[in-house]
N, C-alpha and C positions, 0 to 999 in steps of 0.2 A: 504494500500500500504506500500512496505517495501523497503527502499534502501540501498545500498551497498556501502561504502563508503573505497577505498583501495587506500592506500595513498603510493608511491614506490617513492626512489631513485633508479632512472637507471645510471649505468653502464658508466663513461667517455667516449665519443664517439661513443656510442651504441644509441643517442637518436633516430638517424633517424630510427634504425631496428626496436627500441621498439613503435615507432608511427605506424610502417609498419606493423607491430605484431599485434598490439592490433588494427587497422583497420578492418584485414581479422577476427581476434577472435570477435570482434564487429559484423560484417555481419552474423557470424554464431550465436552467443547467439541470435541476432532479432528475428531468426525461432523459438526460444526457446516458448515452450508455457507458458504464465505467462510474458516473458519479456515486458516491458513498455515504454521502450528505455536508453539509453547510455550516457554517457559524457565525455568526454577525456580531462583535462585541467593540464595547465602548470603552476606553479610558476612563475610572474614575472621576481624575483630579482634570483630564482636559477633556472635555465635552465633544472636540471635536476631530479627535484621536480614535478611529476607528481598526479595529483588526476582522479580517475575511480569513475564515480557513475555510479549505475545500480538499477532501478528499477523494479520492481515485483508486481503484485496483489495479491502474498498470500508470506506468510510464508511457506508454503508446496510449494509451484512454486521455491521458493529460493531453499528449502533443498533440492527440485530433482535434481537442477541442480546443486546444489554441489557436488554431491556426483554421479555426472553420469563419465563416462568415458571419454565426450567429454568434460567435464570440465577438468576433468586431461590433456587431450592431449592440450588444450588451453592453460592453467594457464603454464604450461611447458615451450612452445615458449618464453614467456613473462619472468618467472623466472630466466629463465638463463641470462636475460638483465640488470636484477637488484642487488642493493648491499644490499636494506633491504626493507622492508612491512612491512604497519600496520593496519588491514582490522577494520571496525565496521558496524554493520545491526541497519538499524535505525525505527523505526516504523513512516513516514511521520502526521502528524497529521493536517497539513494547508498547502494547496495550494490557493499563490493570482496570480489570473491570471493581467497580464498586463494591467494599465487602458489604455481606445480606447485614440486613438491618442498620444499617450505618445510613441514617438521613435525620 
């Protein structure tokens, strides 16, 4: 498994559109074949410090979808909401699943 780790400052006042954004672009990459599922998360202390993971089963599942046209038209929406990106692919190596009753 391979994940995506793309780490954006959005845009002063743009956070609402960019959550709105990257929801509907989230519903579409799930169909993606290869995708694994999502995560959309916030920086506490800076509001507008956001982290995207995205996992994959292959390496070749990633690169399709990089380089397909509905990545482009996706990654668009989103880009124009932000002031800088900093993407890295990470090769997963240990997954701990939650001990029972620990919540």
């Amino acid at each position: 498994m391979v994940r995506t780790v793309l780490s954006m400052l959005v845009r002063p006042g743009d956070e609402g559109e960019f959550e709105a954004a990257w929801r509907a672009s989230a519903e579409r990459i799930a169909r993606w074949p290869g995708n694994l599922g999502q995560t959309l998360s916030r920086d506490t202390r800076q509001p507008r410090q956001y982290v995207i993971a995205s996992d994959w089963d292959s390496v070749q599942s990633l690169r399709e979808f990089e380089t397909s046209a509905e990545r482009q038209a996706l990654s668009a929406r989103l880009d124009r909401l932000r002031e800088s990106a900093a993407k890295s692919v990470q090769e997963v190596l240990f997954v701990t699943p939650p001990l029972e009753g620990a919540r």
